[in-house]
PAPA-105333 format. One line per field, with one value per residue (C-alpha): x negated, y, z negated; residue in three letters; residue number from 0. Coordinates in steps of 0.001 Angstrom, whole numbers. Layout:
<atoms>
xx	c(X  ...)
yy	c(Y  ...)
zz	c(Z  ...)
resn	c(ALA  ...)
resi	c(NUM  ...)
</atoms>
This chain:
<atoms>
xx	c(-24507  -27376  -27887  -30464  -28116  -26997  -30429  -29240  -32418  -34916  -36467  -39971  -38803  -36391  -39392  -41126  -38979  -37684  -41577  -41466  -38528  -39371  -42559  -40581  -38726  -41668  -43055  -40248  -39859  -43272  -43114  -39607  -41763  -44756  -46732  -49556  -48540  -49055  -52619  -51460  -48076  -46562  -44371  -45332  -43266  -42712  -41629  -40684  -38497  -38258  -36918  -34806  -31325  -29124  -32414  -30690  -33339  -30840  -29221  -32448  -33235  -29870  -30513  -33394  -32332  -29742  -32496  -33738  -31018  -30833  -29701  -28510  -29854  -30977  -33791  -35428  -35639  -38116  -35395  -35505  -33632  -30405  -27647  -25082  -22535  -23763  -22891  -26664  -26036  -22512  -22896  -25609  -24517  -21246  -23313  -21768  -25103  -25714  -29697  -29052  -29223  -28559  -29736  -28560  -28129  -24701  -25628  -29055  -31270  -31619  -32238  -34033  -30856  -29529  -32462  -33296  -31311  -32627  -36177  -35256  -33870  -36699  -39022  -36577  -36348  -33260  -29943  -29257  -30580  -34104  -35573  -34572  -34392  -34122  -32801  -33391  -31549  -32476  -36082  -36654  -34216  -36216  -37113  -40251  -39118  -37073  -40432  -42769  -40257  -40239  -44404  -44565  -42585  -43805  -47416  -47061  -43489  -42217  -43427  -40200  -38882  -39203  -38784  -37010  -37430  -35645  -36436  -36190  -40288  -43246  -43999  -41185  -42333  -45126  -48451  -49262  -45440  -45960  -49184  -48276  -45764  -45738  -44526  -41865  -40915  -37671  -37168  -33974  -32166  -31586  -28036  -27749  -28348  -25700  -23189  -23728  -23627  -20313  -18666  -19823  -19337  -16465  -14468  -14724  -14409  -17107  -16670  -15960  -18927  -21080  -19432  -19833  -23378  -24417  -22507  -24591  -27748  -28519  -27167  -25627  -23206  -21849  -21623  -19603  -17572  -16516  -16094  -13577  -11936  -9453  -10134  -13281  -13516  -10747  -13213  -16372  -13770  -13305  -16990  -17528  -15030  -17138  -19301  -16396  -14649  -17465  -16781  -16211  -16458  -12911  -13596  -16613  -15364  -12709  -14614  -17098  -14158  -12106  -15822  -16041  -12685  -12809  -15964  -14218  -11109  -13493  -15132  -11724  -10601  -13616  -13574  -10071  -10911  -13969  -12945  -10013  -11877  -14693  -12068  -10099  -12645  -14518  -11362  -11287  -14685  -14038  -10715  -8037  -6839  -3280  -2152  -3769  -4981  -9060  -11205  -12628  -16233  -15836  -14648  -18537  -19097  -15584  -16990  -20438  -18789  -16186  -19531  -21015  -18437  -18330  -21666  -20738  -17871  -20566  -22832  -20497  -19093  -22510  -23465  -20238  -20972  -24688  -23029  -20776  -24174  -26332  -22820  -23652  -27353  -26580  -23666  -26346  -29049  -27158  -26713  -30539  -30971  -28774  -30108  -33434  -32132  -33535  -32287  -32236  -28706  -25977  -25107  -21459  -20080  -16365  -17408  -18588  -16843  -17830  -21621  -21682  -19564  -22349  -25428  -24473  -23518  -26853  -30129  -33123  -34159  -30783  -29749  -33292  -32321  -28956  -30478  -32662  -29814  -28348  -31498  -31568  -28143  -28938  -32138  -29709  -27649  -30956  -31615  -27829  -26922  -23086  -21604  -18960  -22158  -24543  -21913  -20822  -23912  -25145  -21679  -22583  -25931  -24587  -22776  -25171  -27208)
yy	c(80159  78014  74329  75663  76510  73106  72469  74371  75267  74113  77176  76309  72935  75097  77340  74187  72100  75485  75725  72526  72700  76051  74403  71248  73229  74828  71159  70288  73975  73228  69657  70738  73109  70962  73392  72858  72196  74734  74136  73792  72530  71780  69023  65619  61984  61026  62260  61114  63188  62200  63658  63036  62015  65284  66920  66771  64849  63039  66430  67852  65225  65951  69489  68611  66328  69105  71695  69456  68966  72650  74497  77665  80649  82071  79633  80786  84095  83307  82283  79190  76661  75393  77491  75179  76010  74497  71315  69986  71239  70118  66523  65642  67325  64950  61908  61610  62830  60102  60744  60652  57517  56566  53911  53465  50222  49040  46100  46127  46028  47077  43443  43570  42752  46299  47703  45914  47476  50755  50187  49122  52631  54515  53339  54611  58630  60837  60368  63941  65400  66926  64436  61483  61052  58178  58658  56029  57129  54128  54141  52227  49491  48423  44691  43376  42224  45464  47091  45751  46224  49987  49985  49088  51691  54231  53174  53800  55976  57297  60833  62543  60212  61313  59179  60622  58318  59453  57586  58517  58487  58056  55098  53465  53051  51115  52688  51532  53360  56741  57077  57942  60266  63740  63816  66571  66912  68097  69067  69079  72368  74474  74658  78169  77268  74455  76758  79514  77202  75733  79396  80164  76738  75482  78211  77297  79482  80265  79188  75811  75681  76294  73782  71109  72068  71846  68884  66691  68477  69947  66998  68776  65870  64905  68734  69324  65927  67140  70747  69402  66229  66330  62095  62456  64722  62458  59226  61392  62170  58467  57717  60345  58903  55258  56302  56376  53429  50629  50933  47086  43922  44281  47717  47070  44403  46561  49128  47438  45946  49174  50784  48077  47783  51654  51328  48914  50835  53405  51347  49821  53439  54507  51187  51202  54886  53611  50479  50624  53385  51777  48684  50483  52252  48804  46960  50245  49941  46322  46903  45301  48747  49915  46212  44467  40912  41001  39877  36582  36289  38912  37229  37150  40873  41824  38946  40806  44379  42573  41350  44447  45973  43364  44122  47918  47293  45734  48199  51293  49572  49161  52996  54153  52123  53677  57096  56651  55373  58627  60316  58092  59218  62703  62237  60799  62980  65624  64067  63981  67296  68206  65818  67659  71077  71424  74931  72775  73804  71089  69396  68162  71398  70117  67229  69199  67245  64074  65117  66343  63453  61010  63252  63614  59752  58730  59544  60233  56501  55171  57483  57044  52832  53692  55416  52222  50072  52464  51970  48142  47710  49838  47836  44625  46147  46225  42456  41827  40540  40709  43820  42683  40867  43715  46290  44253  43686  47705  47838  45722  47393  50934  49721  48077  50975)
zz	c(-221442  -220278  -221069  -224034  -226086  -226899  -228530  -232316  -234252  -231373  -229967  -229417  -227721  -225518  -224492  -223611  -221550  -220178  -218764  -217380  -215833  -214041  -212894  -212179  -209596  -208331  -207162  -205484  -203511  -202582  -201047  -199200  -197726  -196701  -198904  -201644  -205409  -207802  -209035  -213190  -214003  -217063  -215861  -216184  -215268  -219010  -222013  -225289  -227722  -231325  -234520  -237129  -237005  -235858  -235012  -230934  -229176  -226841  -226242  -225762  -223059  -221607  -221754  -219450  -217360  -216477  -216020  -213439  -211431  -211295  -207893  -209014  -206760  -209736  -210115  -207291  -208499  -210844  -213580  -215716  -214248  -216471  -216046  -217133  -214383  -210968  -209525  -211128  -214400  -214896  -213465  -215189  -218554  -218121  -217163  -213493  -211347  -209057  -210306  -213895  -215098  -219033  -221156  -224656  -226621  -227120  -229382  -231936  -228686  -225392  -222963  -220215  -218241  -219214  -217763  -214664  -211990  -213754  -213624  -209764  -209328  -210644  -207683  -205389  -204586  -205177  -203531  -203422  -206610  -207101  -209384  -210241  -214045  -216278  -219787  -222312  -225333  -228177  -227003  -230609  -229303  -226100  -226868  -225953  -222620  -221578  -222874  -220701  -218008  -219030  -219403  -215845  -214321  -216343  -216006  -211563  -211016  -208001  -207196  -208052  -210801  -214836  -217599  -220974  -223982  -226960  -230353  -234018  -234236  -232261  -234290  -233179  -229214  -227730  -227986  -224469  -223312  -225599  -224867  -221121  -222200  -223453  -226984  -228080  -232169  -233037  -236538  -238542  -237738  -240403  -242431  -241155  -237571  -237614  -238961  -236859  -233344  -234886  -235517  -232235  -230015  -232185  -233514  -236853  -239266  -241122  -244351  -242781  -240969  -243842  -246006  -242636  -241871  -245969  -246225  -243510  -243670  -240744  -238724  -235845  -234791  -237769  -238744  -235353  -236526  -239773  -238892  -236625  -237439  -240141  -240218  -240367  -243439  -244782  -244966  -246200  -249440  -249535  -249584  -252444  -254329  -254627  -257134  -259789  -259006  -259578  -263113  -262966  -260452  -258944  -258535  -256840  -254268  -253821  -252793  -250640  -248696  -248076  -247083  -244213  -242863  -242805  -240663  -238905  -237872  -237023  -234583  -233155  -232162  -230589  -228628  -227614  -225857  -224134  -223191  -221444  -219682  -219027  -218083  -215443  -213650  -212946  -211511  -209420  -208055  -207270  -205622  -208370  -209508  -210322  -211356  -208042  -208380  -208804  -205728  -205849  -207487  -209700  -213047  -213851  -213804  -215507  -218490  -218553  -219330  -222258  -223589  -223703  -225080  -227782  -228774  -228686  -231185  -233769  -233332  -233881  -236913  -238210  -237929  -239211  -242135  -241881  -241600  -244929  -246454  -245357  -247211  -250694  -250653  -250011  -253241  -255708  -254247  -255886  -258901  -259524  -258776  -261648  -263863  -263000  -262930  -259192  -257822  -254908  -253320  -253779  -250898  -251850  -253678  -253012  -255325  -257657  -260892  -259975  -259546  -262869  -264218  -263178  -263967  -267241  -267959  -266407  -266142  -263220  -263498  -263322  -260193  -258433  -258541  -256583  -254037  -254044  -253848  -251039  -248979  -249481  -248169  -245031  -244666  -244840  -242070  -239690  -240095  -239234  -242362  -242702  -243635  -246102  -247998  -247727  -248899  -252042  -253350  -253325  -254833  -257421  -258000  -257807  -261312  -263021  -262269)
resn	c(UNK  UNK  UNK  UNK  UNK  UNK  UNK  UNK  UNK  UNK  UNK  UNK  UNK  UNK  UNK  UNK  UNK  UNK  UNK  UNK  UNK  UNK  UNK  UNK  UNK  UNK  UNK  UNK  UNK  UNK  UNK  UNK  UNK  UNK  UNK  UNK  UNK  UNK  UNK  UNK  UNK  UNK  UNK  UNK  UNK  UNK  UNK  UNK  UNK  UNK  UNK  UNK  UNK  UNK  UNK  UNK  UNK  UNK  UNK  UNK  UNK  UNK  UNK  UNK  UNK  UNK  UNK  UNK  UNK  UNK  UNK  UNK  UNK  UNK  UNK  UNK  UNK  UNK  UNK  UNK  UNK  UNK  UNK  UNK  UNK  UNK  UNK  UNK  UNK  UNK  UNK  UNK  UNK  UNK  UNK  UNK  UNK  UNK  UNK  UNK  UNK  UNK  UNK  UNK  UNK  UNK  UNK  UNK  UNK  UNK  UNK  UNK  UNK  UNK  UNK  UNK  UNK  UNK  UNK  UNK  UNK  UNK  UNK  UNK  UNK  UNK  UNK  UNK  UNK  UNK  UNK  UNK  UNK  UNK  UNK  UNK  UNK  UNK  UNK  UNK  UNK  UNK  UNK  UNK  UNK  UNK  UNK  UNK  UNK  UNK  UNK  UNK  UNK  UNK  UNK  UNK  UNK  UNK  UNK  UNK  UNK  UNK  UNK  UNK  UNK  UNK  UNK  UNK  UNK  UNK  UNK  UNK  UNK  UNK  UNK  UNK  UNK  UNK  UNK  UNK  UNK  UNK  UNK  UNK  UNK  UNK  UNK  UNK  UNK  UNK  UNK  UNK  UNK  UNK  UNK  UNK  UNK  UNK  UNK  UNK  UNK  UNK  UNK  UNK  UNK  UNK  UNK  UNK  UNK  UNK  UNK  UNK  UNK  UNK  UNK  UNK  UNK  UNK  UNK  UNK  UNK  UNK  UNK  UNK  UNK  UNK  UNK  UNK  UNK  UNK  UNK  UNK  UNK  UNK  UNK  UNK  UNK  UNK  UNK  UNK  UNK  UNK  UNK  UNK  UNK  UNK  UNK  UNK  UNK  UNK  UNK  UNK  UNK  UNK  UNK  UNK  UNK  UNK  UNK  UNK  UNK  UNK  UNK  UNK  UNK  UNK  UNK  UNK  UNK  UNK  UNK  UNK  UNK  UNK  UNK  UNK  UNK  UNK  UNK  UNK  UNK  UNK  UNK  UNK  UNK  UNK  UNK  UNK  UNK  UNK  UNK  UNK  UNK  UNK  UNK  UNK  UNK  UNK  UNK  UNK  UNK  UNK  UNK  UNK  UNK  UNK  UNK  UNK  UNK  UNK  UNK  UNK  UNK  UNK  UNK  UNK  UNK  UNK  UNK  UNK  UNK  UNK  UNK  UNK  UNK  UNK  UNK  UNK  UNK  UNK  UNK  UNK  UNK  UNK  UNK  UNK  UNK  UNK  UNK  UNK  UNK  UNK  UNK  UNK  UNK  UNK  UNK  UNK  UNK  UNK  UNK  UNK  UNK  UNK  UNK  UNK  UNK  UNK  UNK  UNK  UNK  UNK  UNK  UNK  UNK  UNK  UNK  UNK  UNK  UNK  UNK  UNK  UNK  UNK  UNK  UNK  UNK  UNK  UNK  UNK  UNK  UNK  UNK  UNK  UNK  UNK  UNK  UNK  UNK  UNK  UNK  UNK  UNK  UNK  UNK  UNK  UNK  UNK  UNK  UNK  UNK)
resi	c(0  1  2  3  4  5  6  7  8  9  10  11  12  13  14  15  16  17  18  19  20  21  22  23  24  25  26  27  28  29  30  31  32  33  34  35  36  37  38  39  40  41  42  43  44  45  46  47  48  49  50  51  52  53  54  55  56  57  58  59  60  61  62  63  64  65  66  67  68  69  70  71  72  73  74  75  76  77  78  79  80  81  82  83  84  85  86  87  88  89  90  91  92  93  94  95  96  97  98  99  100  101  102  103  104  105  106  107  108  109  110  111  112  113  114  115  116  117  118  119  120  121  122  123  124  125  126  127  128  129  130  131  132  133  134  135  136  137  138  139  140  141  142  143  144  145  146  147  148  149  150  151  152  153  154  155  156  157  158  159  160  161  162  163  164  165  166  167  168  169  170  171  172  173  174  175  176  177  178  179  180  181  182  183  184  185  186  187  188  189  190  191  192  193  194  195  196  197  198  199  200  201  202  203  204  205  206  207  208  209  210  211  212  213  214  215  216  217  218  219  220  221  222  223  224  225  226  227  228  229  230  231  232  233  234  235  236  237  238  239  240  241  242  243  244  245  246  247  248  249  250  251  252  253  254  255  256  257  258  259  260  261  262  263  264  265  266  267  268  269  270  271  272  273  274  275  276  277  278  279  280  281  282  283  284  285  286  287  288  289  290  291  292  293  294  295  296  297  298  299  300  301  302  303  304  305  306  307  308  309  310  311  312  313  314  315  316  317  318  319  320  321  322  323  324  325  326  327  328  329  330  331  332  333  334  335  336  337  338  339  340  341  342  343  344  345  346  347  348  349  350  351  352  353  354  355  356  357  358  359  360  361  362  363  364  365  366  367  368  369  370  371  372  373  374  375  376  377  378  379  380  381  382  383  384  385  386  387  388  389  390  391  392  393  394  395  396  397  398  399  400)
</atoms>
């Protein structure tokens, strides 16, 4: 299995990145041996993969970051590089190749201070991979500063140093930064797709991996997640269960509060994995491991990582509350498709009673203002406004209707 066949319902972006990769390799065979370029190529420095959400563009940028790191023989035999199994492939699919470097926001933005000893890097040439590649995986979430700082090395890079930028649109990236890159579209994979990779990938079974893959839509992660997580499914049947219990105001505080501290408990146990992690491998680096008293100077970088990880925790709590709310649209989305009588197929079969419940105690307008209200409160979440707050009052509005 090559590092393709992570990218589920991609195959004309596989073809493509497979084409640059192969004439990726062929530079760099060419300059080891003090040889002329190939005349065409279709590798370039930057590139900039968007989609929707689950469409895979960071996996597809891992995919090819992987592809360029490359070494198997096989390569050389004309194959396209990506094999999955050698030392290139592996590292850099696990995020340990010394010349993969990864960028993703761990608070609502990316500051320039995440990306300065980056940007450093990328003028420098590989330590011992082929290329040196740069993976920025919230493109959207550069600020202006960390921008401008990405602008410039994009604008001159080393000769064997490619930028990835991954973002949910190409409206969401500088015009001046996507207009140096080569733009890939990902589209949503199809329901089909999703369920076959998690038969196949996962060992689901299938009728579980149709009901995960209908369920989310085609989102791949989230399919994988709920195919797979018995906690997981449990707090998407919580989620589906809102709709009938903001019959009245307690209800709906209720509701909005259980919502949020489930997000937050969420976020808690993803933190407590990565963090003490994340914890214990710096006091290694910096010589205070297995219970040894921390060198002197370095209380300033272990207060840096706690604050990143702070911002981390808000941030994770803030898209599992975005994921639960993707969960609700999907739940009333349904709802007005019966009211319609779309032959549109139902997302959320297992909640089958409830759909028809609410479609038949409502009607189109009333259903099309709590997806409204849905959108609002996600909307609320991007300005920062506090969850509890933001929650209650689509609560609130998901009654009155």
């Amino acid at each position: 299995m090559s590092v393709w066949d992570d990218l589920v319902g991609q195959e004309r972006v596989s073809e493509q990145l497979g084409a640059a990769a192969r004439d990726a390799d062929a530079l760099v065979t060419a300059a080891a041996a003090d040889v002329p370029p190939p005349e065409a190529s279709k590798m370039t420095h930057a590139w900039l993969f968007t989609g929707p959400p689950g469409a895979g563009r960071n996996q597809a940028a891992r995919a090819f970051a992987a592809a360029l790191q490359c070494v198997s023989p096989d390569r050389a035999l004309g194959g396209i590089p990506g094999c999955g199994f050698c030392d290139g492939c592996h590292t850099a699919l696990i995020g340990t190749h010394a010349d993969v470097s990864t960028i993703a926001a761990v608070g609502a933005q990316i500051l320039v201070d995440d990306m300065r000893d980056t940007v450093r890097k990328s003028f420098t040439s590989p330590a011992n991979g082929r290329w040196q590649v740069i993976l920025v995986e919230d493109a959207e979430r550069l600020n202006e500063k960390s921008a401008n700082a990405v602008l410039k090395a994009v604008e001159e890079p080393a000769p064997r140093t490619v930028w990835l930028l991954c973002a949910p649109s190409i409206e969401d990236v500088l015009p001046t930064i996507r207009s140096r890159c080569r733009h890939l579209n990902l589209s949503t994979p199809s329901v089909d797709a999703v369920a076959d990779m998690l038969v196949r990938r996962e060992g689901v079974e299938p009728a579980a991996a149709m009901a995960a893959a209908r369920a989310t839509q085609g989102h791949v992660d989230h399919a994988r997640r709920l195919a797979t997580d018995p906690a997981a499914r449990a707090r998407r049947a919580a989620v589906l269960k809102l709709p009938l219990r903001v019959e009245d105001v307690g209800g709906c505080l209720k509701a909005a509060q259980e919502l949020v501290d489930a997000a937050s408990d969420d976020a808690k146990q993803l933190a407590e994995e990565m963090d003490g992690k994340e914890t214990e491998e710096l006091r290694n680096a910096m010589g205070g491991g297995q219970g040894g008293r921390m060198p002197r100077g370095t209380a300033g970088v272990m207060k840096d990582l706690e604050d990143r990880q702070k911002r981390r925790r808000t941030r994770t709590q803030r898209d599992s509350l975005d994921l639960a709310l993707t969960d609700l649209t999907g739940f009333y989305r349904d709802v007005l498709a019966l009211q319609l009588g779309s032959r549109v197929a139902i997302s959320n079969a297992d909640a089958e009673d409830a759909l028809e419940r609410l479609a038949r105690a409502g009607s189109p307008e009333s259903t099309l203002r709590r997806i409204e209200a849905i959108a609002a409160c996600r909307d609320a979440l991007d300005r920062n406004v506090a969850p509890l707050l933001a929650v209650e009052a689509m609560t609130m509005a998901l009654r009155a209707g």
